[in-house]
Structure formats: structure tokens, C-alpha cells
N, C-alpha and C positions, 0 to 999 in steps of 0.2 A: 504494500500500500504506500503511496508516494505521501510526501509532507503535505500536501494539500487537504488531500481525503482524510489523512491523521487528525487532522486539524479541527477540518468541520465535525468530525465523527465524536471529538471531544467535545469543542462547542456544543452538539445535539445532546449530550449527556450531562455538560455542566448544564443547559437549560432544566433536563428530566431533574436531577435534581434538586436545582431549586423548586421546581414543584413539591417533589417530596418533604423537603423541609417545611415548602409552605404548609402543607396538607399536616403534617404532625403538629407546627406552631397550631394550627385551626382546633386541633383537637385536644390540646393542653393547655394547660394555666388555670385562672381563677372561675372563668367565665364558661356558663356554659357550652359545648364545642358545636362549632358548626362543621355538622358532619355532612349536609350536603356540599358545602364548598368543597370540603375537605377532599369527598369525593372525586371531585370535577378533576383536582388539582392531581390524582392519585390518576386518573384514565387521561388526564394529560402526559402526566412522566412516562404512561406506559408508551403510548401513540410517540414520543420523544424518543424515546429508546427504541424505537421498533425502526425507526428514521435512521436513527443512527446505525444500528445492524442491517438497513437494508443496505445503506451508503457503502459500509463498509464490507459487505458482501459482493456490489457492484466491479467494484474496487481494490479485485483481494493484494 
């Protein structure tokens, strides 16, 4: 896989991630958890990450 494709392939995964954290901040702390955000944010990271494994599948 060339630097380029490395690249975006991280980029796609830093995105998935910060879904994920967002989606745990949603569901912890004082306040009751918003778990349909929480949700959203959880079937985003996935859709991110499946981005990224396809890129990087294109691109072995």
C-alpha cells in the first residue's frame, strides 16, 4: 500500500474513532445518557471503518 492510501486509511479510522469516543462520552457522566445519539455515532464509526478497509483493500 503506497503513502497515500496509508494515509487516508488512517485519516478514515482517526474519524471512526472519534465517533466512538463521542458515543461513550454520550453514555457516561452525570447526566442521563443519550443513547440514541450514542447510537448514531456507534453505526457511524462502523460505516468509517468499513471505508477504510475497503480503501485499503483496493489498494493492497
Amino acid at each position: 500500500m503506497d503513502e497515500a492510501t496509508t494515509h487516508e486509511v488512517r485519516q478514515w479510522l482517526h474519524k471512526s474513532d472519534h465517533d466512538l469516543r463521542s458515543a461513550a462520552r454520550l453514555m457516561s457522566g452525570d447526566e442521563e445518557p443519550l443513547l440514541d445519539t450514542a447510537v448514531y455515532h456507534c453505526q457511524q464509526a462502523a460505516e468509517k471503518a468499513l471505508i477504510a478497509y475497503l480503501i485499503q483493500g483496493i489498494n493492497p
